[in-house]
C-alpha positions as CSV (number, residue, x, y, z in Angstrom):
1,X,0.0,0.0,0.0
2,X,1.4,3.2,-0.8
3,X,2.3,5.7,2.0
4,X,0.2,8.3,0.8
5,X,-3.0,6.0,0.8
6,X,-1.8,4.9,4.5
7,X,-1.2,8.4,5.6
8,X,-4.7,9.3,4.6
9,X,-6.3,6.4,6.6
10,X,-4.4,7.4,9.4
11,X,-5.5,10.5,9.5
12,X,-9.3,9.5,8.8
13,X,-9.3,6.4,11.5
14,X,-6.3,6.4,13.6
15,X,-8.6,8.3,17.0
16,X,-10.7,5.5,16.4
17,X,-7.8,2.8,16.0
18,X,-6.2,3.8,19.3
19,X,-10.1,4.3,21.1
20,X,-10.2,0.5,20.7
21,X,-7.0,-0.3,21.2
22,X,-6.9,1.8,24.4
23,X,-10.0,0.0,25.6
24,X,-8.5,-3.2,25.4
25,X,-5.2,-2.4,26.9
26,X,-5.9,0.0,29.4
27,X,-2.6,1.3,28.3
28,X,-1.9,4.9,26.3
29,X,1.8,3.5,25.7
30,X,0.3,0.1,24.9
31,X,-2.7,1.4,22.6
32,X,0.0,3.9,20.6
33,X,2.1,0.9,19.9
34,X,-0.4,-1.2,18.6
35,X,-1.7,1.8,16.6
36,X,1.6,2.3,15.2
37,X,2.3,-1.2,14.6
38,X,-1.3,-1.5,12.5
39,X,-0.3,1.2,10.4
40,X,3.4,0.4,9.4
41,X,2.1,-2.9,8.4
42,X,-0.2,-1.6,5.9
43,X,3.0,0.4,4.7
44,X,4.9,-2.9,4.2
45,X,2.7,-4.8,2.9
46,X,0.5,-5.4,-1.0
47,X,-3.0,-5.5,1.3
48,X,-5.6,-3.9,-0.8
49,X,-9.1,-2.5,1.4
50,X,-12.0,-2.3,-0.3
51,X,-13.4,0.7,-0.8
52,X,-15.8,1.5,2.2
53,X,-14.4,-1.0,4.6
54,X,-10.9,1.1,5.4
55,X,-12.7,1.8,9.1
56,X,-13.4,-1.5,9.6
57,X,-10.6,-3.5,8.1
58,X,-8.5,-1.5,10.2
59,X,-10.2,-1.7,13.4
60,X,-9.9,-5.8,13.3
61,X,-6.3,-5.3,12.5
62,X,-6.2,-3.1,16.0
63,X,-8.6,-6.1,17.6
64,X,-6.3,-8.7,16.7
65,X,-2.8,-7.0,17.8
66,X,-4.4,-6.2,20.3
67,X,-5.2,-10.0,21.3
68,X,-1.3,-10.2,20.6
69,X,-0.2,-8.4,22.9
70,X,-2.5,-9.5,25.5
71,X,-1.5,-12.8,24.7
72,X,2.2,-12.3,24.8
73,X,2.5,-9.8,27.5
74,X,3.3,-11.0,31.4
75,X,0.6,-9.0,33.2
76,X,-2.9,-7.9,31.5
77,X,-2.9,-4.3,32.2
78,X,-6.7,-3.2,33.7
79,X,-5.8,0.2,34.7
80,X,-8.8,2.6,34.0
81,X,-8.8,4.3,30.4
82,X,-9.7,7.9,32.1
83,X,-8.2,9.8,29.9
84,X,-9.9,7.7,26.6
85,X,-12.5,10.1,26.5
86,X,-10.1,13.3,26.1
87,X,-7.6,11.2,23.4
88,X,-7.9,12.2,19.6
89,X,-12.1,13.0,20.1
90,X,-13.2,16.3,18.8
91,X,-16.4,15.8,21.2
92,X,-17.2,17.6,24.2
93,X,-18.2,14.8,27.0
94,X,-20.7,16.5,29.8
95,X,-20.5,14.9,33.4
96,X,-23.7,12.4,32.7
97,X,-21.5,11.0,29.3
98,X,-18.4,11.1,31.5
99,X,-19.8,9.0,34.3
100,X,-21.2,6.9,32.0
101,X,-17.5,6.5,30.2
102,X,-16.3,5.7,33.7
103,X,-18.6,3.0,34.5
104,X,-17.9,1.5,30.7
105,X,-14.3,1.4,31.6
106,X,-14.8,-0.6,34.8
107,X,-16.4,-3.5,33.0
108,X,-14.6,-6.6,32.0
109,X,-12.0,-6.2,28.9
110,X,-14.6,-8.6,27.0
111,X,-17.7,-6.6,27.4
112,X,-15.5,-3.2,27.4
113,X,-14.5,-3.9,24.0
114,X,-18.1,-5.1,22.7
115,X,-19.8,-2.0,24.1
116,X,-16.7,0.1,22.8
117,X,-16.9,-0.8,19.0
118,X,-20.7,-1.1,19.3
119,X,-22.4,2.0,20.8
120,X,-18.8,4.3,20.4
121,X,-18.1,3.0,17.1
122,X,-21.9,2.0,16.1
123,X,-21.0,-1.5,14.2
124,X,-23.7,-3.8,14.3
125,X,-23.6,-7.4,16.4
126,X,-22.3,-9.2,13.1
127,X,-19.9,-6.7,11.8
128,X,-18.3,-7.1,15.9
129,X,-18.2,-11.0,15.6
130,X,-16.3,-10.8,12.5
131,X,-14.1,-8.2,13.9
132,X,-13.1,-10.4,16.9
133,X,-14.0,-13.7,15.1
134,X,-16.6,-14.9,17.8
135,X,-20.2,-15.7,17.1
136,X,-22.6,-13.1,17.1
137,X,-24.7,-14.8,19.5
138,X,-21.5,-14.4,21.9
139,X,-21.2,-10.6,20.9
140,X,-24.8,-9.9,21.7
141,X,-24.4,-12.0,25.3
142,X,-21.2,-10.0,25.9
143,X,-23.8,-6.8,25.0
144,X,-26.4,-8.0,27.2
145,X,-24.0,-8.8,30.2
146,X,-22.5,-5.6,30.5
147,X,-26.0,-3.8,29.7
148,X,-26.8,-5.3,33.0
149,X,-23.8,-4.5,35.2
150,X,-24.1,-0.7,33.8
151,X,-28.1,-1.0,34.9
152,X,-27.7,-1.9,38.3
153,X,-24.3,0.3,38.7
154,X,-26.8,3.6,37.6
155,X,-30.0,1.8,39.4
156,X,-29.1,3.3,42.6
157,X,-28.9,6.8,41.4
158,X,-31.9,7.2,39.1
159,X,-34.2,6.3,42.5
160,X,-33.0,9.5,43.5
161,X,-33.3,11.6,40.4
162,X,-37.5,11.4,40.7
């Protein structure tokens, strides 16, 4: 792929590379070197994207280094991605969508990562479960699990709100 083709993906899709990659790793350090890594390989190699599916050919390349590294690396880092929501995103958060952040970033890696690419990102359940090469039966569980733990974390607080 030729560096100019790269360059422009990077600058279209590289907030949204490191978004997931943060979200797995937990990790700014940790998500910029997978970023990086993703995007020098598509400067090395003959890979040819089809047109339309740059954002999402790119985000499973992020998914998979990511497992990589998990995979390969002597502790799994969990530390809370606070600072996710200020990293490459033109979008002004308000407390309510900050809190909400917060809470998302406490959940599990696995149902992080699911609620990261699909209400942050907006892929469907079957575009997900070809991203991480699961079922999508597994994607929407994954969905529905952490739906629940994020329900009974804010259940407390909207019985005060009335």
């Amino acid at each position: 792929m030729n560096n100019d083709t790269v360059l422009n993906l990077f600058d279209r899709y590289a907030d949204d590379a490191f978004r997931l990659a943060y979200s797995y790793l937990g990790s700014r350090p940790d998500a910029e070197d997978v970023v990086q890594d993703v995007f020098v390989k598509l400067i090395r190699s003959d890979i040819t994207i089809s047109k339309g599916k740059e954002k999402s050919y790119i985000l499973t390349m992020v998914a998979n280094r990511c497992k990589d590294f998990l995979g390969s690396a002597d502790n799994i880092l969990k530390a809370p991605f606070d600072d996710a929501v200020n990293v490459g995103s033109e979008t002004d958060f308000d407390e309510e969508d900050t809190e909400i952040y917060e809470a998302v970033s406490e959940l599990p890696d696995k149902l992080r990562v699911a609620i990261h690419l699909h209400y942050y990102e907006g892929y469907s359940i079957k575009e997900i479960s070809d991203m991480l090469d699961m079922a999508p039966s597994a994607v929407s569980m994954r969905l529905t699990r952490a739906k629940e733990l994020l329900r009974k974390r804010f259940a407390g607080g909207s019985e005060n709100a009335g």
